[in-house]
N, C-alpha and C positions, 0 to 999 in steps of 0.2 A: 282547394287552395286556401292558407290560412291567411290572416289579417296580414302578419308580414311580408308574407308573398305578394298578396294585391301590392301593397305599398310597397314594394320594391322594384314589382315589375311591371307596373301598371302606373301610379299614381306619379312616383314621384317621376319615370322619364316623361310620360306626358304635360306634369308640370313646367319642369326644366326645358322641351319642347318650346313650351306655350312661352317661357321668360325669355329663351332665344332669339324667338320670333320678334318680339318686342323690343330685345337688342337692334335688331336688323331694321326696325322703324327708325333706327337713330343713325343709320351708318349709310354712308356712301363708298364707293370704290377708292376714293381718294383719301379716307383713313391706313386704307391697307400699302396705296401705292408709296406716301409717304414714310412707312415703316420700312420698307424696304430701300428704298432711297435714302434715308438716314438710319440704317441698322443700332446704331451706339444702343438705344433701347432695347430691342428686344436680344442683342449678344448678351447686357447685361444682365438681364431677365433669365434666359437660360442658363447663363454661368451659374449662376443663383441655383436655380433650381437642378442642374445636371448634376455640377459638383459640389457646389459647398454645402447644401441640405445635405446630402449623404454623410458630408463628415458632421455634421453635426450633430447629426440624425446618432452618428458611431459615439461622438465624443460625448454625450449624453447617457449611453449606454455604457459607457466606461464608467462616468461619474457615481450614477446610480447601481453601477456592480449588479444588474437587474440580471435574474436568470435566464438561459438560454433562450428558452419560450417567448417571454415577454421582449428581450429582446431584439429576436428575431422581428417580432410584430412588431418594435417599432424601426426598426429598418426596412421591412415590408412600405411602410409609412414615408421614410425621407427617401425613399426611390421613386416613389409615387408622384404623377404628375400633377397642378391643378385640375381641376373639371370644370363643370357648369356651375356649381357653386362661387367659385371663384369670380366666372365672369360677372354673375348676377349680382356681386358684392361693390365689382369694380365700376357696374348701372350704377348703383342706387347711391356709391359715395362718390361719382360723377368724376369715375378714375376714367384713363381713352379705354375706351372698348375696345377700340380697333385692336392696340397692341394686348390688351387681356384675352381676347379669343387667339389671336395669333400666337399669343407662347403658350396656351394652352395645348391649341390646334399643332404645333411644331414639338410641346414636349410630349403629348401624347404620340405621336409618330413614333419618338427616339425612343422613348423607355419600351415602347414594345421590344425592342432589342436590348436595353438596356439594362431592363428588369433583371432577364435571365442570367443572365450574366453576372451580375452585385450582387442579386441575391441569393447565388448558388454558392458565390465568395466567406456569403455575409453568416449561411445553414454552417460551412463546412468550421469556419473561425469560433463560434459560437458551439459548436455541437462533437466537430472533430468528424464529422459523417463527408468522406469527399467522393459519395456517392450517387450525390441530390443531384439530380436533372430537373432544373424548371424549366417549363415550355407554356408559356402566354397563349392562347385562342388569336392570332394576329389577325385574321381578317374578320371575326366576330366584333374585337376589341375597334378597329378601324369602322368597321358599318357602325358601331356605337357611337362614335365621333363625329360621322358621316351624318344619322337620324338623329341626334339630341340636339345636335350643335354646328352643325356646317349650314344644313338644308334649311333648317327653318332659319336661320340669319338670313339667309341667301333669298329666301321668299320676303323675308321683312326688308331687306334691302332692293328688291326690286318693285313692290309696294310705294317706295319711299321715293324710288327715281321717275315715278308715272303717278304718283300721288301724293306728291310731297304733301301741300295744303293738310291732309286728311292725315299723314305720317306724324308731321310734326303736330298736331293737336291731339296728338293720340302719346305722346312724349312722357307727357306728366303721369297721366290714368295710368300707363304702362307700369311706373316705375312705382305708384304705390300699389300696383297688384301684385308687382315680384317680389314688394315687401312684407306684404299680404301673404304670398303664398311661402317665402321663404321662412316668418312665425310657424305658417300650419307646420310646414313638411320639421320642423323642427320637435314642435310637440307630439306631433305623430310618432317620430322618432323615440324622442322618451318614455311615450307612451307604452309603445308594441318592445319598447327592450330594457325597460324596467330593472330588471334584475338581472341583467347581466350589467348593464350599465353601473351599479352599486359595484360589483365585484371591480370593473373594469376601474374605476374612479379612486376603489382602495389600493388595488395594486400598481397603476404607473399613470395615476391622476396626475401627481407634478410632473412625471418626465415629461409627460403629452404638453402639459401647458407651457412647461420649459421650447419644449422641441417646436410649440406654435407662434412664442411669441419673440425668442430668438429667431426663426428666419426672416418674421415682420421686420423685427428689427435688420437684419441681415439687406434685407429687400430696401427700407430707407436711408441705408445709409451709404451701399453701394450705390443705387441710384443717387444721392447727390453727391459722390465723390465723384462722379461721371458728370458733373451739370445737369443733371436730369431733375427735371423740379415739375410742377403743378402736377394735372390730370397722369402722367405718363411714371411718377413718382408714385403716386396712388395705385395703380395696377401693379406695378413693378412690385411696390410692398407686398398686393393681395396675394398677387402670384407666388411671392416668393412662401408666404405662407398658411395659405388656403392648400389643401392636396386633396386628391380625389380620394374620398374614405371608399367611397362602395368599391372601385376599383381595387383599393390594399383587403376591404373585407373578403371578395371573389379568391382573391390569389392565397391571402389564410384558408380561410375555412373551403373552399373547391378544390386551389389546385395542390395545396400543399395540404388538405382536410385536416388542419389540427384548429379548432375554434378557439383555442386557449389563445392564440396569436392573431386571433382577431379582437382579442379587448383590448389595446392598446386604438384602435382603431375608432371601439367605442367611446373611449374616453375623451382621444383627441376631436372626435366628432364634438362633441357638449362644447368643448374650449373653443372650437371653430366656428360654431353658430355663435359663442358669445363676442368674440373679438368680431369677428365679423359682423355682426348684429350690431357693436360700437361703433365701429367706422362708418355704417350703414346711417345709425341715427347722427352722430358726430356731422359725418360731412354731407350726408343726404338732401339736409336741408339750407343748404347754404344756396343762394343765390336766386331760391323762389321768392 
Protein backbone atom coordinates (compact mmCIF):
# COMPACT_ATOMS: atom_id res chain seq x y z
CA UNK A 1 0.00 0.00 0.00
CA UNK A 2 1.48 3.20 -1.17
CA UNK A 3 1.57 6.78 0.77
CA UNK A 4 -1.78 7.63 -1.09
CA UNK A 5 -3.52 4.76 -0.28
CA UNK A 6 -2.71 4.96 3.74
CA UNK A 7 -3.91 8.52 3.31
CA UNK A 8 -6.97 7.85 1.75
CA UNK A 9 -8.07 4.95 3.41
CA UNK A 10 -6.68 5.03 6.56
CA UNK A 11 -5.60 8.62 7.64
CA UNK A 12 -7.79 10.81 6.59
CA UNK A 13 -11.41 8.73 7.58
CA UNK A 14 -9.97 8.28 10.89
CA UNK A 15 -9.32 11.90 11.14
CA UNK A 16 -12.55 13.19 9.94
CA UNK A 17 -13.90 10.31 12.48
CA UNK A 18 -11.97 11.85 15.20
CA UNK A 19 -13.53 15.88 14.14
CA UNK A 20 -16.98 14.19 14.11
CA UNK A 21 -16.72 12.91 17.37
CA UNK A 22 -15.84 16.25 18.63
CA UNK A 23 -18.85 17.74 16.64
CA UNK A 24 -20.99 15.63 18.85
CA UNK A 25 -19.25 17.13 22.11
CA UNK A 26 -21.05 20.35 21.09
CA UNK A 27 -24.46 18.95 20.05
CA UNK A 28 -27.59 17.91 21.81
CA UNK A 29 -30.83 16.31 20.32
CA UNK A 30 -32.45 19.61 20.41
CA UNK A 31 -30.30 21.16 17.53
CA UNK A 32 -31.71 18.47 15.26
CA UNK A 33 -35.27 18.61 16.71
CA UNK A 34 -35.48 22.22 16.05
CA UNK A 35 -34.33 21.88 12.36
CA UNK A 36 -37.16 19.83 11.63
CA UNK A 37 -39.73 21.88 13.37
CA UNK A 38 -38.56 24.81 11.48
CA UNK A 39 -37.49 23.22 7.99
CA UNK A 40 -37.11 26.92 6.06
CA UNK A 41 -33.18 25.93 6.70
CA UNK A 42 -32.39 23.15 5.69
CA UNK A 43 -35.35 23.10 2.29
CA UNK A 44 -33.09 26.00 1.67
CA UNK A 45 -29.86 24.38 2.03
CA UNK A 46 -30.78 21.47 -0.27
CA UNK A 47 -32.51 23.54 -2.86
CA UNK A 48 -28.96 24.90 -3.13
CA UNK A 49 -27.32 22.07 -3.21
CA UNK A 50 -29.80 19.51 -5.34
CA UNK A 51 -30.62 21.96 -7.96
CA UNK A 52 -28.92 25.16 -8.50
CA UNK A 53 -25.03 23.67 -8.02
CA UNK A 54 -25.87 21.40 -10.88
CA UNK A 55 -26.76 24.34 -13.16
CA UNK A 56 -24.17 26.12 -12.27
CA UNK A 57 -21.91 23.59 -12.01
CA UNK A 58 -23.43 23.14 -16.32
CA UNK A 59 -23.36 27.02 -16.77
CA UNK A 60 -19.79 27.10 -15.98
CA UNK A 61 -18.95 24.55 -18.30
CA UNK A 62 -20.73 26.23 -20.98
CA UNK A 63 -18.84 29.46 -20.26
CA UNK A 64 -15.43 27.95 -20.29
CA UNK A 65 -16.37 25.70 -23.54
CA UNK A 66 -14.16 23.18 -21.47
CA UNK A 67 -13.83 19.74 -23.17
CA UNK A 68 -15.89 16.82 -22.70
CA UNK A 69 -13.44 15.14 -20.06
CA UNK A 70 -12.92 18.02 -18.09
CA UNK A 71 -16.23 18.74 -18.21
CA UNK A 72 -17.67 15.89 -17.29
CA UNK A 73 -15.34 16.00 -14.04
CA UNK A 74 -16.70 19.18 -13.22
CA UNK A 75 -20.21 18.07 -13.23
CA UNK A 76 -19.16 14.84 -11.56
CA UNK A 77 -18.33 17.90 -8.89
CA UNK A 78 -21.80 19.97 -8.68
CA UNK A 79 -23.71 16.70 -8.24
CA UNK A 80 -21.64 15.88 -5.53
CA UNK A 81 -22.77 16.29 -1.91
CA UNK A 82 -21.09 18.15 1.00
CA UNK A 83 -19.02 15.73 3.31
CA UNK A 84 -17.20 15.89 6.49
CA UNK A 85 -15.24 18.59 5.30
CA UNK A 86 -17.80 20.76 5.06
CA UNK A 87 -19.13 20.06 8.73
CA UNK A 88 -15.75 20.59 10.21
CA UNK A 89 -15.54 24.05 8.35
CA UNK A 90 -19.08 24.90 9.64
CA UNK A 91 -17.25 23.82 13.76
CA UNK A 92 -14.52 25.92 13.55
CA UNK A 93 -16.38 29.27 11.74
CA UNK A 94 -19.15 28.59 14.56
CA UNK A 95 -21.70 27.96 11.66
CA UNK A 96 -25.03 25.47 13.52
CA UNK A 97 -23.62 22.16 13.18
CA UNK A 98 -26.80 20.63 13.78
CA UNK A 99 -28.16 21.92 10.39
CA UNK A 100 -24.49 21.35 8.56
CA UNK A 101 -24.40 17.53 9.30
CA UNK A 102 -28.08 17.18 8.62
CA UNK A 103 -27.90 18.51 4.96
CA UNK A 104 -24.89 16.82 4.56
CA UNK A 105 -26.50 13.66 6.19
CA UNK A 106 -29.89 14.10 3.91
CA UNK A 107 -27.86 15.26 0.62
CA UNK A 108 -25.73 12.40 0.87
CA UNK A 109 -28.84 9.99 1.08
CA UNK A 110 -30.42 11.76 -2.21
CA UNK A 111 -27.51 11.86 -4.51
CA UNK A 112 -26.86 8.22 -4.13
CA UNK A 113 -29.99 8.24 -6.50
CA UNK A 114 -29.38 11.30 -7.85
CA UNK A 115 -25.87 10.95 -9.06
CA UNK A 116 -26.88 8.18 -11.59
CA UNK A 117 -29.10 9.58 -13.00
CA UNK A 118 -27.54 13.57 -13.95
CA UNK A 119 -24.78 12.05 -14.57
CA UNK A 120 -25.57 9.50 -17.09
CA UNK A 121 -27.57 12.83 -18.50
CA UNK A 122 -24.52 14.90 -18.09
CA UNK A 123 -21.69 11.63 -20.16
CA UNK A 124 -24.45 11.43 -22.86
CA UNK A 125 -24.82 15.66 -23.56
CA UNK A 126 -21.10 16.15 -23.43
CA UNK A 127 -19.84 12.91 -25.27
CA UNK A 128 -22.94 11.89 -27.50
CA UNK A 129 -22.36 8.24 -25.75
CA UNK A 130 -26.27 7.34 -24.54
CA UNK A 131 -24.88 4.20 -23.48
CA UNK A 132 -23.35 5.06 -19.96
CA UNK A 133 -24.78 3.22 -17.11
CA UNK A 134 -23.64 4.71 -13.78
CA UNK A 135 -24.38 2.61 -10.80
CA UNK A 136 -23.14 4.18 -7.17
CA UNK A 137 -21.86 1.30 -4.53
CA UNK A 138 -25.41 2.52 -2.31
CA UNK A 139 -24.92 0.67 0.69
CA UNK A 140 -20.96 0.91 0.86
CA UNK A 141 -21.55 4.78 0.17
CA UNK A 142 -24.27 4.80 3.19
CA UNK A 143 -21.91 2.69 5.82
CA UNK A 144 -19.46 5.57 4.67
CA UNK A 145 -21.87 8.15 6.15
CA UNK A 146 -22.98 5.81 8.90
CA UNK A 147 -18.86 5.22 10.16
CA UNK A 148 -17.25 8.78 9.44
CA UNK A 149 -20.12 10.96 10.39
CA UNK A 150 -23.38 9.58 12.08
CA UNK A 151 -21.74 7.27 14.72
CA UNK A 152 -19.02 9.12 16.06
CA UNK A 153 -21.40 12.44 16.45
CA UNK A 154 -23.80 10.20 18.09
CA UNK A 155 -20.98 8.94 20.67
CA UNK A 156 -19.92 12.75 21.21
CA UNK A 157 -23.52 13.57 21.67
CA UNK A 158 -24.15 11.08 24.17
CA UNK A 159 -20.76 11.98 26.14
CA UNK A 160 -22.28 15.41 26.20
CA UNK A 161 -25.89 14.44 27.64
CA UNK A 162 -24.04 12.43 30.84
CA UNK A 163 -21.04 14.60 30.92
CA UNK A 164 -21.73 17.72 30.03
CA UNK A 165 -19.14 19.54 32.58
CA UNK A 166 -16.20 17.40 30.72
CA UNK A 167 -18.14 18.06 26.90
CA UNK A 168 -18.18 21.57 27.22
CA UNK A 169 -14.54 22.09 28.42
CA UNK A 170 -13.47 19.84 25.90
CA UNK A 171 -15.35 22.65 23.20
CA UNK A 172 -12.41 24.84 22.49
CA UNK A 173 -9.21 21.98 22.63
CA UNK A 174 -11.77 20.23 20.10
CA UNK A 175 -12.01 22.84 17.68
CA UNK A 176 -8.30 23.80 17.48
CA UNK A 177 -7.41 20.10 16.84
CA UNK A 178 -9.89 20.00 13.84
CA UNK A 179 -8.05 22.94 12.78
CA UNK A 180 -4.91 21.34 13.43
CA UNK A 181 -5.84 18.52 11.67
CA UNK A 182 -7.74 20.06 8.68
CA UNK A 183 -3.92 22.24 7.87
CA UNK A 184 -2.36 18.53 8.05
CA UNK A 185 -4.82 16.48 5.75
CA UNK A 186 -4.45 19.54 3.64
CA UNK A 187 -0.62 19.38 2.95
CA UNK A 188 -0.65 15.89 3.02
CA UNK A 189 -2.81 16.28 0.08
CA UNK A 190 -0.48 18.41 -1.94
CA UNK A 191 2.03 16.69 -1.00
CA UNK A 192 1.22 12.78 -2.24
CA UNK A 193 -0.48 14.78 -5.55
CA UNK A 194 1.97 17.09 -6.61
CA UNK A 195 1.96 16.64 -10.09
CA UNK A 196 -1.25 16.03 -10.94
CA UNK A 197 -2.39 18.79 -8.90
CA UNK A 198 -0.03 21.28 -11.33
CA UNK A 199 -1.75 19.76 -14.51
CA UNK A 200 -5.17 19.85 -12.71
CA UNK A 201 -4.67 23.77 -11.70
CA UNK A 202 -3.48 24.57 -15.57
CA UNK A 203 -6.31 23.16 -16.99
CA UNK A 204 -9.89 24.19 -15.01
CA UNK A 205 -7.92 25.93 -12.08
CA UNK A 206 -10.46 29.01 -12.72
CA UNK A 207 -13.51 26.94 -13.56
CA UNK A 208 -12.96 25.19 -9.99
CA UNK A 209 -12.54 28.44 -8.21
CA UNK A 210 -15.38 30.04 -10.21
CA UNK A 211 -17.71 26.75 -9.48
CA UNK A 212 -16.54 27.18 -5.43
CA UNK A 213 -17.00 30.47 -4.76
CA UNK A 214 -20.26 31.24 -6.85
CA UNK A 215 -22.18 28.47 -4.79
CA UNK A 216 -20.77 30.36 -1.44
CA UNK A 217 -22.04 32.94 -2.80
CA UNK A 218 -25.23 31.16 -3.99
CA UNK A 219 -25.41 29.63 -0.24
CA UNK A 220 -25.38 33.53 1.33
CA UNK A 221 -27.52 35.01 -0.49
CA UNK A 222 -30.31 32.56 -0.81
CA UNK A 223 -30.12 32.20 2.86
CA UNK A 224 -30.84 35.87 3.56
CA UNK A 225 -33.49 36.19 1.13
CA UNK A 226 -35.17 33.53 3.41
CA UNK A 227 -34.35 35.54 6.81
CA UNK A 228 -31.92 33.10 7.54
CA UNK A 229 -28.84 35.09 9.16
CA UNK A 230 -26.10 34.25 11.95
CA UNK A 231 -24.79 30.65 12.65
CA UNK A 232 -27.50 28.92 10.21
CA UNK A 233 -26.32 31.36 7.28
CA UNK A 234 -22.79 30.30 7.90
CA UNK A 235 -23.53 26.51 7.16
CA UNK A 236 -26.01 27.23 4.63
CA UNK A 237 -23.05 29.11 2.66
CA UNK A 238 -20.54 26.13 3.68
CA UNK A 239 -22.84 23.73 2.39
CA UNK A 240 -23.82 25.17 -0.38
CA UNK A 241 -20.04 25.24 -1.38
CA UNK A 242 -17.79 22.82 0.16
CA UNK A 243 -18.62 19.21 -1.98
CA UNK A 244 -17.22 16.01 -1.05
CA UNK A 245 -14.09 15.72 -3.57
CA UNK A 246 -13.13 12.02 -2.57
CA UNK A 247 -16.65 11.11 -3.20
CA UNK A 248 -16.47 13.00 -7.05
CA UNK A 249 -12.60 11.37 -7.11
CA UNK A 250 -14.12 7.40 -6.49
CA UNK A 251 -17.03 8.03 -9.15
CA UNK A 252 -13.92 9.49 -11.96
CA UNK A 253 -11.38 7.53 -11.52
CA UNK A 254 -13.28 3.80 -10.15
CA UNK A 255 -16.63 3.90 -11.41
CA UNK A 256 -16.28 5.67 -14.61
CA UNK A 257 -12.06 4.73 -14.64
CA UNK A 258 -10.97 7.72 -16.75
CA UNK A 259 -8.59 9.93 -14.08
CA UNK A 260 -8.41 12.80 -16.64
CA UNK A 261 -11.97 13.54 -14.84
CA UNK A 262 -10.76 13.56 -11.79
CA UNK A 263 -8.48 16.70 -12.04
CA UNK A 264 -11.19 18.98 -11.96
CA UNK A 265 -11.63 17.57 -8.65
CA UNK A 266 -7.97 18.08 -7.72
CA UNK A 267 -8.10 21.58 -8.35
CA UNK A 268 -11.26 22.43 -6.77
CA UNK A 269 -9.86 20.52 -3.64
CA UNK A 270 -6.67 23.45 -3.28
CA UNK A 271 -9.78 26.37 -3.74
CA UNK A 272 -11.76 24.38 -1.09
CA UNK A 273 -9.09 24.08 1.62
CA UNK A 274 -8.36 27.81 0.89
CA UNK A 275 -11.95 29.52 1.11
CA UNK A 276 -12.65 27.23 3.61
CA UNK A 277 -9.44 27.78 5.51
CA UNK A 278 -10.78 31.68 5.38
CA UNK A 279 -13.91 31.42 6.69
CA UNK A 280 -12.22 29.08 9.32
CA UNK A 281 -9.67 31.91 10.41
CA UNK A 282 -12.18 34.87 9.49
CA UNK A 283 -15.01 33.63 11.80
CA UNK A 284 -13.08 30.96 13.98
CA UNK A 285 -12.06 33.36 16.27
CA UNK A 286 -14.70 35.51 16.97
CA UNK A 287 -16.27 35.34 20.36
CA UNK A 288 -13.32 33.73 22.35
Amino acid sequence: MDITSIIGQIFLPISLAIIMFGMGLSLVSDDFVRLFAYPKAVLVGLCNQLLFLPLIGFAIVVLFDLNPTMAIGVMILSLCPGGPTSNLISQVSRGNIGLSVTLTALASLITVFTIPILLSKAITYFTGDIDVVIQLPILETMLQILMITIIPIYIGMIIRKRREAFALSMEKPMRTASTVLFVIIFFIIIIANKDNLTQAMKEVGLPTLLLNLSTMGLGFVSAKLFGITGKSQISITIESGIQNGTLAFVIATTILNNFEMGLPTGAYSIWMFFTGGFLMWRLGNKGD
